[in-house]
Every structure is written in C-alpha cells, then in structure tokens.
BADRENDREN-25860 format. One record per residue (C-alpha): residue in one letter; residue number from 0; x, y, z. Coordinates in Angstrom, 1 decimal. Layout:
<atoms>
A, NUM, X, Y, Z;
...
</atoms>
This chain:
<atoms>
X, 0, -30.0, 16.1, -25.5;
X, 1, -30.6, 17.3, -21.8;
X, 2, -32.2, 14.5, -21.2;
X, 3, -29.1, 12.4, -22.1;
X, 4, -26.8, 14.4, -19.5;
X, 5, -30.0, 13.9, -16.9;
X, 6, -29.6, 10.1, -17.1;
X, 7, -25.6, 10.2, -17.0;
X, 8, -25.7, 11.9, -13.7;
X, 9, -28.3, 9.7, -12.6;
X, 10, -26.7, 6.4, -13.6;
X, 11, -23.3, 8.0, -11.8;
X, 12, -25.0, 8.5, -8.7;
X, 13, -26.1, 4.3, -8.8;
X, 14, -23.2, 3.2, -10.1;
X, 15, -20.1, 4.9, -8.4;
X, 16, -20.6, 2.7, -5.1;
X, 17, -21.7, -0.1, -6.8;
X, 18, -18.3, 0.1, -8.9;
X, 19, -16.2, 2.1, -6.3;
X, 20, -17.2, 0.4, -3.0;
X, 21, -19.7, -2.7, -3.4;
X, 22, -17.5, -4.4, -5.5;
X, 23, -14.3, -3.9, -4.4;
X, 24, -15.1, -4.7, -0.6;
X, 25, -16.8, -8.3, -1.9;
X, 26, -13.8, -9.3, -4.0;
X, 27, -11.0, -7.7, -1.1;
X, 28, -12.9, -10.1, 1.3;
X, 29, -12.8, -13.1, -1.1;
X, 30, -9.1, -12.0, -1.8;
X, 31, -8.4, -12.8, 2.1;
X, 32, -10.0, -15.6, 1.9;
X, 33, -8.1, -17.4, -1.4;
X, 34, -4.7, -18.9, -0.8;
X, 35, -3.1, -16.6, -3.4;
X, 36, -1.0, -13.3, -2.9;
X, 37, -1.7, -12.1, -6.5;
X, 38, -5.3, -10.8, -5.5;
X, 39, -4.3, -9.7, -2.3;
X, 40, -2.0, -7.2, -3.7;
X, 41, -5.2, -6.1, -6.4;
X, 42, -6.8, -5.0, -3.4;
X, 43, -4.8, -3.6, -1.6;
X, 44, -3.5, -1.6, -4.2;
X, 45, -7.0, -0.6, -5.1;
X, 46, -7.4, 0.9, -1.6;
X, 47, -4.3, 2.9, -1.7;
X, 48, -5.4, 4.5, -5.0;
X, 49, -8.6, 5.1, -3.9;
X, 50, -8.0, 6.4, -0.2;
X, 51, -5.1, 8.4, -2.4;
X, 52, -7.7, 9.6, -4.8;
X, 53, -10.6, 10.3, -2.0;
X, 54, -7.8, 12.8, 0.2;
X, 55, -6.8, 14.4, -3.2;
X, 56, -10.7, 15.0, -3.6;
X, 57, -11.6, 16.7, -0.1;
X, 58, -8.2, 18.9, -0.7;
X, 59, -9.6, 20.4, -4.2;
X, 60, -13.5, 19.6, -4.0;
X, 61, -14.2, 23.1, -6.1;
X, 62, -11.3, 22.7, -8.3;
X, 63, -13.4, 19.3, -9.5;
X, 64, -16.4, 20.9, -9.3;
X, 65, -15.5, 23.1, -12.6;
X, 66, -14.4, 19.9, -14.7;
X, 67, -17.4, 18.7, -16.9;
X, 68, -18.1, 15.3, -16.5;
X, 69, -15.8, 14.6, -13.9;
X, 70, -17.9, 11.9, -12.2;
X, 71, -17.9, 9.8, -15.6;
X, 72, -14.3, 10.2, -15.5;
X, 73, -13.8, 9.4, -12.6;
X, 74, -16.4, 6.2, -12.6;
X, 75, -14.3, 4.9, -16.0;
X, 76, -11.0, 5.2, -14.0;
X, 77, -12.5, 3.1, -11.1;
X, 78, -14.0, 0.4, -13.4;
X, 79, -10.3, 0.0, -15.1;
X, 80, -8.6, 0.1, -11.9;
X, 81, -11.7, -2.6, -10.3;
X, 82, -11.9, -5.0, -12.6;
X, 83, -9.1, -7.8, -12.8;
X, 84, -9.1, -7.7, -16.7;
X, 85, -7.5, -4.8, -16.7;
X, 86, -5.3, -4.7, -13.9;
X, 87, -5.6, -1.1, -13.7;
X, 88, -4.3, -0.9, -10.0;
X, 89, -1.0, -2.7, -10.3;
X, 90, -0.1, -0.6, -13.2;
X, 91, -0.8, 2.2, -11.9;
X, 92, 1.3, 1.0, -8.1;
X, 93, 3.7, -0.4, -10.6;
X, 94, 4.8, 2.4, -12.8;
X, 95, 4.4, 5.5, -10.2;
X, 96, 3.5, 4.6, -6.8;
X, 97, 6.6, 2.0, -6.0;
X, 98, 9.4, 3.6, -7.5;
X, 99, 8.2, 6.9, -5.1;
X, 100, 8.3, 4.2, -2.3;
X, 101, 11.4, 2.8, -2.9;
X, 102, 13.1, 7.0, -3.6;
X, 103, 11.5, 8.2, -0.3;
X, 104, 12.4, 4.7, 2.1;
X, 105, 15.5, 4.3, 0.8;
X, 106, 14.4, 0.5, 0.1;
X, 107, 14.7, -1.4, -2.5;
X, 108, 12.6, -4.8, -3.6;
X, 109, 15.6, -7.1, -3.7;
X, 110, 16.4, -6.0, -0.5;
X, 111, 13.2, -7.1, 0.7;
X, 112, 13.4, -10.7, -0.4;
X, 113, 16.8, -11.0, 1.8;
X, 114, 15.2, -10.0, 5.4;
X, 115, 14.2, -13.0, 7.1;
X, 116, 10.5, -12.9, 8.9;
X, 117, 11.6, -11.8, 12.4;
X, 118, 13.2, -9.5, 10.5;
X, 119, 10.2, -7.8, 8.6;
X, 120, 8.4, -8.0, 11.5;
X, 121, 10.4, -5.6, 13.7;
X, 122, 10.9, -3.6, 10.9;
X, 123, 7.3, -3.4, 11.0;
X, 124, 7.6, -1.9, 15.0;
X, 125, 9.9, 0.6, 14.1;
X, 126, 8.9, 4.2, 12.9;
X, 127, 8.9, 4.9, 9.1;
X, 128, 12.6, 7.1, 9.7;
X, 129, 14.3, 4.4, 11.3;
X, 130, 13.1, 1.7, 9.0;
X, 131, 14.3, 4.1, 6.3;
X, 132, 17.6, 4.5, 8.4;
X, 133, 18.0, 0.8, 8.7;
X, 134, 16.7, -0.3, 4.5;
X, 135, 19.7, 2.1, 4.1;
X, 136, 22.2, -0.3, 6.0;
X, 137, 20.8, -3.4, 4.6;
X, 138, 21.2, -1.9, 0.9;
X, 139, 24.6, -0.6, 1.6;
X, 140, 26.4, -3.7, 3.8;
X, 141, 23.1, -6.6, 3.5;
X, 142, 21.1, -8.4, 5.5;
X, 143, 23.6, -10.7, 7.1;
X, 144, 26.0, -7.5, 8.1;
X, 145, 22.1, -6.1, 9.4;
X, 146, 21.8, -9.7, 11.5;
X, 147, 25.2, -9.3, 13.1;
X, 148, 24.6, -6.1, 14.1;
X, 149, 21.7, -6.6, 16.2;
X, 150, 23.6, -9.6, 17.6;
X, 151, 26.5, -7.4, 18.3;
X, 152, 23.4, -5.4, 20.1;
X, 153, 21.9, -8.4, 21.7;
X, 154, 24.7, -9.7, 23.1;
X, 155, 25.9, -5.9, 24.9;
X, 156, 22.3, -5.9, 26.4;
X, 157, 22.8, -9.2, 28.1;
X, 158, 26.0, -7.9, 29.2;
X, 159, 24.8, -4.6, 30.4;
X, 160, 21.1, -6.0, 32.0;
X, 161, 21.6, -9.1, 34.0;
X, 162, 17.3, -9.2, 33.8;
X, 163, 17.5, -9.4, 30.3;
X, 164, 16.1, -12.2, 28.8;
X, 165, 16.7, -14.6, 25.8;
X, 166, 13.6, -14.7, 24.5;
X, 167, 11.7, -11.1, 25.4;
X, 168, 7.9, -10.4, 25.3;
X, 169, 7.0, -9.3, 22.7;
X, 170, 3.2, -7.2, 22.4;
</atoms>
C-alpha cells in the first residue's frame, strides 16, 4: 500500500502546475483573445481564488502541513474550479465572494449597469473608500442625481479656475 501513497505524491507534484498553472494561463490567454465576456469572467475568477487561496497558504503553511492528503485535495478543488464543465470558479465568486463585495463597497450590481463608461472609468481612479463613498450615493439618490453632481462640480471649477479646461488631460 506504501507504494500507492508513493505514486499519489508523485503524480501531485506533475500534476498540480499542469492543472493549477499550465492550463489556466493557456485558456486565460485564449479567453482575451475570444470576443465573449463569459470566459473572461472564468478566468479571472480563477485567479482571484487562486491568488486568495496561495496568500491563505503562506499565512498557515504548518497548519496544512498536518492535514493528510492535503495536496490531493487541494489538486481536486483546482480541477473543479479549472475546468469549464464544472464552473467551479463562478460558483464559488457567485455564492461567497460577491455578496462580501457588494457588503464591504457598499455597491450593488444593478447599480453597476446604470453608470455610464466615463463613469466606471473614474470610478476606476478613485481610491477603494471613495468609490465606496460615492456607490453609496449612487444607491441611495442614482446615477443621474451622481451625473448632476459632478456637473454641479464641473461647472464651480470653471468658475473658480479661469485655466480650467473643457476637456482635461487625462493620464
């Protein structure tokens, strides 16, 4: 039977990157290179989980350590979250990490829809507090009372800065 454990831990060491790297980074760069969103999101979701799962590992490497077969475990886990039959990733981001998301921002997914680009994009510029400040506003009052408030804005600066310009630089 030894020699059954023996080739388990050998076949882990061959197959973790093969299942946990080597596959994932071909099908995230074929992902950027389809036109759709839905494998975009597969990927990306698999790296969160498994950047999640790698800082959760340095944290409590001995803790692991003590729990038998751990790297079989942990190989099964990435195959179900890997391959697309199984979906693994979006269930998981799904069901526990996006409601955490939308608790800690203060954001919620309809609210996302209702932002126009530009305004997604400077959302994007902002730090995470303010963005949580301002998905607060949106939720509350909505995006159109959000667009006349940085109009309201836009319009004091031009008053205020005779430099000011209509359409700024942006980096």
């Amino acid at each position: 039977m030894g020699w059954f454990w023996a080739l388990v831990a050998r076949s882990n060491a061959l197959a973790a990157p093969i299942v946990m790297l080597l596959y994932p980074l071909y099908a995230s760069v074929m992902a950027i290179e389809s036109p759709f969103k839905e494998d975009d999101q597969q990927w990306l979701t698999y790296w969160v989980l498994y950047s999640f799962v790698s800082l959760l590992e340095m944290a409590a490497a001995p803790v692991f350590a003590w729990i038998p077969l751990y790297s079989t475990i942990k190989l099964a886990v990435a195959a179900w979250l890997v391959l697309p039959q199984f979906r693994g990733g979006i269930i998981l981001y799904e069901k526990f990490v996006r409601p955490h998301f939308y608790a800690a921002t203060g954001a919620s997914p309809e609210n996302r829809s209702k932002l126009s680009d530009a305004q997604r994009k400077w959302l994007g510029s902002i730090s995470p507090e303010t963005r949580a400040g301002v998905a607060k506003y949106v939720q509350v009052n909505g995006a159109d009372a959000f667009e006349k408030l940085v109009q309201l804005a836009l319009d004091e600066s031009r008053k205020t800065n005779p430099r000011f310009s209509e359409n700024p630089k942006t980096e």
